[in-house]
C-alpha positions as a printed Julia matrix, in Angstrom:
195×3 Matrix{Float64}:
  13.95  15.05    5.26
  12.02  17.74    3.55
  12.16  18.39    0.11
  14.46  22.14    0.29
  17.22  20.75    2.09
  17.23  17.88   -0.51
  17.3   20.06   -3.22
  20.27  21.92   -1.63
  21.93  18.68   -1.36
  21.32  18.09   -4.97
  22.83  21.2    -6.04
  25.98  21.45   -3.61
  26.26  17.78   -5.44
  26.34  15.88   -1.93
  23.44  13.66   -4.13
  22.77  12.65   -7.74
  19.99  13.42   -9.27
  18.55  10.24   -9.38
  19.22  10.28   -5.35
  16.78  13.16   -5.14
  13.92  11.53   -7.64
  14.09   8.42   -5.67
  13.8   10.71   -2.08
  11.12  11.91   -3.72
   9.54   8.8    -5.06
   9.9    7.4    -1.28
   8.67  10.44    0.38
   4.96   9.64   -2.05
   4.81   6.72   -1.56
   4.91   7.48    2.4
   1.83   9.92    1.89
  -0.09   7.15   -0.56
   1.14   4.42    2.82
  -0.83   7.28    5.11
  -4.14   7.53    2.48
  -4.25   3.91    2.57
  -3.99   3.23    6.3
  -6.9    5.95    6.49
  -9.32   3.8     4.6
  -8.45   1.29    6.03
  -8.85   1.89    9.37
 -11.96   1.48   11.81
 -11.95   5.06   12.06
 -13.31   5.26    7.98
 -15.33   2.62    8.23
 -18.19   3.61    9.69
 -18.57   6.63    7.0
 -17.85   4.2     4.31
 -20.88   1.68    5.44
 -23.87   4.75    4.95
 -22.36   5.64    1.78
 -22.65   1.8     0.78
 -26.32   2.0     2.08
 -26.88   5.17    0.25
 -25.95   4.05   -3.24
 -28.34   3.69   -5.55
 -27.84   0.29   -8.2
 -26.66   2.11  -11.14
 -24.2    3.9    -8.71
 -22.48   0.48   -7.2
 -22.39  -0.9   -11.08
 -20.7    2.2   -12.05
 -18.33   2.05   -8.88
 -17.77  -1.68   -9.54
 -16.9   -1.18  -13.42
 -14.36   1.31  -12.81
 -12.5   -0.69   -9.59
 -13.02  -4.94  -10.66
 -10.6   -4.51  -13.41
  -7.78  -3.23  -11.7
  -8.54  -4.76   -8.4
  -8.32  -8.35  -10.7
  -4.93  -7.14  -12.1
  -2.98  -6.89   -9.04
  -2.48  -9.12   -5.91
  -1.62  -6.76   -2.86
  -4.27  -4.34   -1.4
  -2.11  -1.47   -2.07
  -0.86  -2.19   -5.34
  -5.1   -2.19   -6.0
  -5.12   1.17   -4.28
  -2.43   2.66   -6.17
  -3.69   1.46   -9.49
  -6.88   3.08   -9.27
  -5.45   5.96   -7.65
  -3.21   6.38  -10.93
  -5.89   5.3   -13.0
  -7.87   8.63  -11.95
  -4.81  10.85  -11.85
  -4.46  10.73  -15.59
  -6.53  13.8   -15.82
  -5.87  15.81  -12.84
  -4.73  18.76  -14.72
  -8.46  20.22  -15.19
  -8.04  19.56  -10.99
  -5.69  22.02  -11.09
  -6.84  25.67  -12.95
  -9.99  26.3   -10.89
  -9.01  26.24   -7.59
  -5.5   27.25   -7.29
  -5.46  29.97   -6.65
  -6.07  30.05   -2.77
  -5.66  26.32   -1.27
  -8.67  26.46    0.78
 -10.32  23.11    3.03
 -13.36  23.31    0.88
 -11.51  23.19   -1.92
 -10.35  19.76   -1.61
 -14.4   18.93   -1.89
 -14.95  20.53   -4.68
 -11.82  18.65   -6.08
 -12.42  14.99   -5.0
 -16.14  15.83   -6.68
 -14.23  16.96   -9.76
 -12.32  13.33  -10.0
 -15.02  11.37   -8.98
 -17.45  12.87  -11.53
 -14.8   12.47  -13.86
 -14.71   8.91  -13.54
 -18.5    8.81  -13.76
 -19.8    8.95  -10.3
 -21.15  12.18  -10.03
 -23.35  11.31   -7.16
 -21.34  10.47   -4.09
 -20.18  14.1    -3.1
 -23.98  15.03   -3.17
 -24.22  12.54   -0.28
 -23.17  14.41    3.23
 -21.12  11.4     4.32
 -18.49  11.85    1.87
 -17.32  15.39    2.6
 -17.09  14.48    5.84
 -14.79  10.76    4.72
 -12.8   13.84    2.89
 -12.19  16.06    5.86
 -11.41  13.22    8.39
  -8.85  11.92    5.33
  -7.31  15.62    5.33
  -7.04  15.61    8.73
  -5.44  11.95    9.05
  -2.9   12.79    6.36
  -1.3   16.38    7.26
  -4.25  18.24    9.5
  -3.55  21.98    9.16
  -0.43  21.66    7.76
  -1.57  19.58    4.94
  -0.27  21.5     2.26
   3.7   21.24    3.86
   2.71  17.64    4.15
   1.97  16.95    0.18
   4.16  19.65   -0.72
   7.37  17.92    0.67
   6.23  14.46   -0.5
   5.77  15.68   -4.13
   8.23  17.78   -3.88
   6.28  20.83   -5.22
   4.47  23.76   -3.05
   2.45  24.69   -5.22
  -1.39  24.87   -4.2
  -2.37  23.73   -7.72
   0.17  20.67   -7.23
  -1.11  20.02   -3.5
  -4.42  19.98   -4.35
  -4.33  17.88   -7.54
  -2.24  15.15   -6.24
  -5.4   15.45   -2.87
  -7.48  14.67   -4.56
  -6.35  11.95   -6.62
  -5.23  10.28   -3.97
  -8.76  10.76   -1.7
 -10.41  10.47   -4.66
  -9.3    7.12   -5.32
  -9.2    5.78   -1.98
 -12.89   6.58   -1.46
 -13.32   4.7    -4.91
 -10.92   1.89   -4.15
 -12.78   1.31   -0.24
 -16.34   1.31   -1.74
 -15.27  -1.08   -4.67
 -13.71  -3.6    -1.8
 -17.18  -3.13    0.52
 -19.13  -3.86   -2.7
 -17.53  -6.91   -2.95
 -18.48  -8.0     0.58
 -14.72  -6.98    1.85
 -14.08  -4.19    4.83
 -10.19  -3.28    5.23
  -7.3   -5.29    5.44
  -7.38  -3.62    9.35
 -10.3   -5.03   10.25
 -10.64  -7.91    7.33
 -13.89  -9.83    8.79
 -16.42  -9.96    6.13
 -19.57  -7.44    5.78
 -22.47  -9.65    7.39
């Protein structure tokens, strides 16, 4: 159900308002469900192995600081996911200003750079692997109408919105996969160990 004909509902009074925040809630939590399954799947996988291989040491320390905490705190694989995703949303605001104005596919790039830099690794969008993880994501989740698809499950159509809550959630999922193959571990898809 998209988000307009919820908010209709809502304000004809056919739901409560607490109806249409958890509609909401469920319809993100369906696009997080979708991120996940990307990285995840066999499809990822291969990308995710030659940015292993490129990392430099420093890099993987730096990647495994910011994801063994939080993997540690939680039990399920995507209750990990969604804590680092959340743990690099706190400062998607400064996402937000630069490119909103025109929602554009290389934007997203230059986005998921902005968050990963922000957490500290600045080198993995200089690697030409991970552009490519971020388009293949884009497409997986919503293709070209990926802005309708985060739009209705944040409930917001705004490009800055769209693109903030992209890449937070790519942006996290390409930190929460390479913190699982640095510990040896590939997907829960495909969950035979990295020989």
């Amino acid at each position: 159900m998209n988000n307009e004909f919820l908010h209709m509902q809502k304000l004809a009074g056919i739901i409560t308002e607490g109806e249409y925040k958890a509609k909401l809630n469920e319809n993100l939590e369906d696009l997080e469900k979708k991120v996940f399954d990307f990285f995840n799947s066999p499809k990822s996988n291969a990308l995710v192995d030659k940015i292993v291989n490129q990392l430099d040491d420093k890099e993987k320390a730096k990647i495994t600081s910011i994801t063994g905490g939080i993997k540690e705190s939680t039990s399920d694989e995507f209750s990990q996911f969604k804590n680092i995703v959340d743990k690099i949303s706190e400062n998607l605001e400064e996402i937000q200003s630069p490119y909103s104005k025109d929602f554009e596919p290389n934007n997203i790039d230059k986005a998921v750079g902005k968050v990963l830099s922000g957490v500290g690794s600045t080198s993995l969008m200089s690697m030409g692997t991970l552009p490519i993880l971020t388009a293949m994501a884009v497409d997986y989740i919503g293709g070209t109408n990926i802005i309708d698809t985060v739009g209705q499950a944040i409930g917001s159509g705004s490009g800055a919105a769209v693109l903030a809550t992209l890449a937070g959630l790519i942006g996290g999922g390409i930190l929460w996969i390479l913190g699982k193959r640095l510990q040896g571990k590939k997907g829960s898809l495909d969950n035979e160990p990295i020989a």
